[in-house]
C-alpha atoms as one frame of an Amber mdcrd trajectory, in Angstrom:
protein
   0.000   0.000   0.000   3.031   2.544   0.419   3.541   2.820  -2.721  -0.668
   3.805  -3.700  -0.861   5.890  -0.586   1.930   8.078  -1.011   0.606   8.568
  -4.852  -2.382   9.287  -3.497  -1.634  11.572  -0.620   0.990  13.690  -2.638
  -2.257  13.982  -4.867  -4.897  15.073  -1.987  -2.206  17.497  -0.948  -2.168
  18.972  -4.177  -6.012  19.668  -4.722  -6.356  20.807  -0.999  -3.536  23.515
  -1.278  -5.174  26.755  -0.700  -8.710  25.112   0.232 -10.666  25.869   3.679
 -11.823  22.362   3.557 -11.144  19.536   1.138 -13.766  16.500   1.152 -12.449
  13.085   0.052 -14.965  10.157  -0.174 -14.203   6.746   0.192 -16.543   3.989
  -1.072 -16.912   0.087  -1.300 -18.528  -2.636   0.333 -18.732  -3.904   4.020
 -15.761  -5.015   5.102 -13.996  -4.550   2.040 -11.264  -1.988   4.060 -12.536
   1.715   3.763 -11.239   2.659   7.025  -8.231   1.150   6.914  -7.144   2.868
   3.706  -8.625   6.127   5.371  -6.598   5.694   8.159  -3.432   5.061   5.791
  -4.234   8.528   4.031  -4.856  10.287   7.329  -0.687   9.295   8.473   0.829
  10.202   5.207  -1.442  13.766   4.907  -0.589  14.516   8.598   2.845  13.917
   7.567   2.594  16.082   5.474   1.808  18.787   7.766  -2.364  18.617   6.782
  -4.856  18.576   9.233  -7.233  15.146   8.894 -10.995  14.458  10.523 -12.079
  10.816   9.671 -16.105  10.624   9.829 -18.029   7.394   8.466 -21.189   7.443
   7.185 -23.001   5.021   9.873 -23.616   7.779  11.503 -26.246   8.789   9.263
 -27.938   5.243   9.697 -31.372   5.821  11.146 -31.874   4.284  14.690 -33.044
   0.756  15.149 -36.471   1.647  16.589 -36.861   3.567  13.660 -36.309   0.923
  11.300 -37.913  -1.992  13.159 -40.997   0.370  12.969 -40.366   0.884   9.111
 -40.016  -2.771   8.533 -36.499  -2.211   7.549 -34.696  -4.085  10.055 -33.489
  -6.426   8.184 -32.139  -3.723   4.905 -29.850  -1.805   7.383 -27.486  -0.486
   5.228 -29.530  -0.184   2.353 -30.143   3.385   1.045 -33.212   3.553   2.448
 -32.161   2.832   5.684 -29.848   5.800   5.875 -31.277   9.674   6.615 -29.597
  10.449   3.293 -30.878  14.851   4.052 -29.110  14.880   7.698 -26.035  13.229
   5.398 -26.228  15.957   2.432 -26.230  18.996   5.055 -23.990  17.532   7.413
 -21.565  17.519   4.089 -23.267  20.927   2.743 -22.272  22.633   6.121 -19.150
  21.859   5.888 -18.612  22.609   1.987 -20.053  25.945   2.755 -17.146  26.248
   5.464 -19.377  25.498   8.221 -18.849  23.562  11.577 -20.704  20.451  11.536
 -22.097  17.635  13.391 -22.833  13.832  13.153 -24.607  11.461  15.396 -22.307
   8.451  16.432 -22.813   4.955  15.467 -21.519   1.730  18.160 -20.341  -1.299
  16.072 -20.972  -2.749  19.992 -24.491  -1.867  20.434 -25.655  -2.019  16.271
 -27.104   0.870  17.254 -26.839   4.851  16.930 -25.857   6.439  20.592 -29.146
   8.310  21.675 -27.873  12.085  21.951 -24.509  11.356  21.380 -22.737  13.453
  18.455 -19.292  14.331  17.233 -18.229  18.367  15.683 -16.127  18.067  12.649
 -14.698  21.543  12.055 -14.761  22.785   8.322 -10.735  22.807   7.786  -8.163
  20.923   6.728  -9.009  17.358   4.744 -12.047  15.402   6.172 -12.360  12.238
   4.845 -15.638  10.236   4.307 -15.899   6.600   4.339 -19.290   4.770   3.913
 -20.974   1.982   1.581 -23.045   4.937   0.666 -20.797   8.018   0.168 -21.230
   7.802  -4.057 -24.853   6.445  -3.922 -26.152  10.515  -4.779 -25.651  12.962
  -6.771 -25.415  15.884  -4.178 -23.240  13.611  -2.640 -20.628  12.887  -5.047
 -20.663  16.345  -6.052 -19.292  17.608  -2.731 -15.619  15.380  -3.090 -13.163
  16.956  -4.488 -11.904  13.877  -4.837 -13.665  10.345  -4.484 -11.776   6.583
  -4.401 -13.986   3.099  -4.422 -12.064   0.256  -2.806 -13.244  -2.613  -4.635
 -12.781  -6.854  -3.362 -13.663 -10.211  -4.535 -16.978 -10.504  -2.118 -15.477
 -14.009  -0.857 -12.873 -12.277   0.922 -14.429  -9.535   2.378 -17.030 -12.099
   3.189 -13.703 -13.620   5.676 -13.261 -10.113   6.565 -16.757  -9.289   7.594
 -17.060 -12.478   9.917 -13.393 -11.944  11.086 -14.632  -8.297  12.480 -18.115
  -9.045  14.057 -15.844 -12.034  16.171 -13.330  -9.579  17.034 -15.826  -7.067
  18.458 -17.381 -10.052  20.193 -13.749 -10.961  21.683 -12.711  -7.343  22.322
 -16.264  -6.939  24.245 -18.358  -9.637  26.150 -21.139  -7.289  26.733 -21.252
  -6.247  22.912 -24.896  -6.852  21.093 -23.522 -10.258  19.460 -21.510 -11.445
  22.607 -24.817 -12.025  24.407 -26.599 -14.320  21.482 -26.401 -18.203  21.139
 -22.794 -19.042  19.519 -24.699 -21.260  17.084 -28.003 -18.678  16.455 -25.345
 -15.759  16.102 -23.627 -17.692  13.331 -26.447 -18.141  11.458 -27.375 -15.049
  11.489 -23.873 -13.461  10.276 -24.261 -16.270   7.753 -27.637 -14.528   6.524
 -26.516 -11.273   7.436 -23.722 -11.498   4.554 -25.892 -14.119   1.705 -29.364
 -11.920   2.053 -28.045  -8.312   3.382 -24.309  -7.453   2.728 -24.111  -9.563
  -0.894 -27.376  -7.820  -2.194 -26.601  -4.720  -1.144 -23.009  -5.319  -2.527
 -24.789  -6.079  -5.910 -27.504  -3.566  -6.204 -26.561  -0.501  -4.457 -22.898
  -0.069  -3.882 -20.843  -1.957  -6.371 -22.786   0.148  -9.452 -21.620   3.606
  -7.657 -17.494   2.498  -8.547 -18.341   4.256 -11.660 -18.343   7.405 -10.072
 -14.980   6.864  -8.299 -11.754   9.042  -9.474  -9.465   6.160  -7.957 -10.529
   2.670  -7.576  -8.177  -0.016  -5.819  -8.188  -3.526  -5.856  -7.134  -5.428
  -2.635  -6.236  -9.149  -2.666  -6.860 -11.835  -0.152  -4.255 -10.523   2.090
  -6.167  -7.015   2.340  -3.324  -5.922   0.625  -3.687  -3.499  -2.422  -2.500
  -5.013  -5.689  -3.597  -2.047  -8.105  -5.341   0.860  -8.713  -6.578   2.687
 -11.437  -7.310   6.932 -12.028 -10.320   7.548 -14.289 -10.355  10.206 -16.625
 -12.440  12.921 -16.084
C-alpha cells in the first residue's frame, strides 16, 4: 500500500492547497477496508503537515427503533435505511465552510448512541468513508476527490465475519456477545448471503463508476492495483 498511498496523498495534498476544507470520499462494500485505507491517508497527509478528521457514514444510519418500525430491520445499510438529508447537510455545512455535526454509530451496540454526536470543524481534509458516500448525486458532487475500494466478495465475506468475532472478543457485553454461539452464526451467515451480498450487488458496487481512484485489494487485504479515471 506505500507505494498507492503516497501517490495518493501527494495527490490530496495537491487539490487541498489553498482550500478551507477539502472533502475526500471513500466507497466500497462492508468489510472490504474503507477505514483502513482512510486511516493510511490520514498518516501520510498529517505527515505532510495537513490537518485530517475521519467521519463514516453510519452515523447517518437511522436508529433501530426507527427501522424496526419501518419494517427495515433487516435492509440496514440499504439506502433507504440511511437519513440520506441529515447526510447531504452535514456535508453541505461543511462545503459551505461550516462547523458540523454527526450522530455516532456503536459497532458494539448495532445501534446509533441516543444524543450522542461528534463536531467536525470545516478545515483541513475530512475524509468520508461509507458503503453509501457515491450512492447521490449531491453527494458525489461535494468530493473533491472520491476513491472506491473494490474486493472479490469471498474475501471480504472472511473479513466481515473476522470483524463481528473480534468485536465479540474485544467486548463480552457487545450486542452479538450475548446471542447463542450457534443462532449468532447463522445469522452473520444470513446477514452477509441476504443483506451485505445484495446490497453489494444492487446498491454499492454500481456507484465504482463514479470513483476518481478505484483499488483492488487481494486476499491478504493488501492493495495489488489501482486505477485513475479520466475525467
Amino acid at each position: 500500500m506505500a507505494d498507492l498511498s503516497a501517490e495518493l496523498v501527494a495527490r490530496i495534498a495537491e487539490r487541498a492547497a489553498g482550500e478551507r476544507v477539502f472533502l475526500l470520499g471513500i466507497a466500497g462494500g462492508v468489510a472490504a477496508g474503507k477505514s483502513t485505507l482512510a486511516r493510511a491517508l490520514a498518516d501520510g497527509l498529517e505527515a505532510a503537515d495537513l490537518s485530517v478528521q475521519i467521519v463514516a457514514t453510519d452515523g447517518f444510519l437511522k436508529p433501530n427503533a426507527v427501522l424496526e418500525a419501518a419494517g427495515l430491520g433487516m435492509k440496514k445499510g440499504f439506502p433507504e435505511t440511511y437519513d440520506t438529508d441529515a447526510l447531504h447537510a452535514f456535508l453541505d455545512a461543511l462545503a459551505a465552510g461550516r462547523r458540523a455535526e454527526i450522530p455516532v454509530y456503536s459497532h458494539v451496540t448495532y445501534d446509533i448512541l441516543p444524543g450522542e454526536t461528534r463536531p467536525v470543524e470545516a478545515a483541513g481534509v475530512v475524509i468520508v468513508e461509507g458503503i453509501n458516500v457515491l450512492q447521490t448525486a449531491d453527494a458525489r458532487a461535494r468530493f473533491g476527490l472520491s476513491l472506491y475500494v473494490d474486493a472479490d466478495p469471498a474475501d471480504a465475506k472472511s473479513w466481515y465475519l473476522a470483524r463481528l468475532h473480534r468485536i465479540i472478543a474485544d467486548d463480552p457485553q457487545s450486542f452479538f456477545a450475548r446471542l447463542d454461539p450457534v443462532q449468532r452464526d447463522a445469522m452473520f451467515e444470513m446477514a452477509w448471503t441476504h443483506l451485505n451480498l445484495v446490497n453489494l450487488h444492487e446498491h454499492i458496487a454500481p456507484t465504482m463508476a463514479f470513483a476518481d481512484v478505484v483499488v483492488r485489494k487481494g486476499a491478504d487485504h493488501a492493495i495489488r492495483d489501482h486505477r485513475w479515471r479520466v475525467r
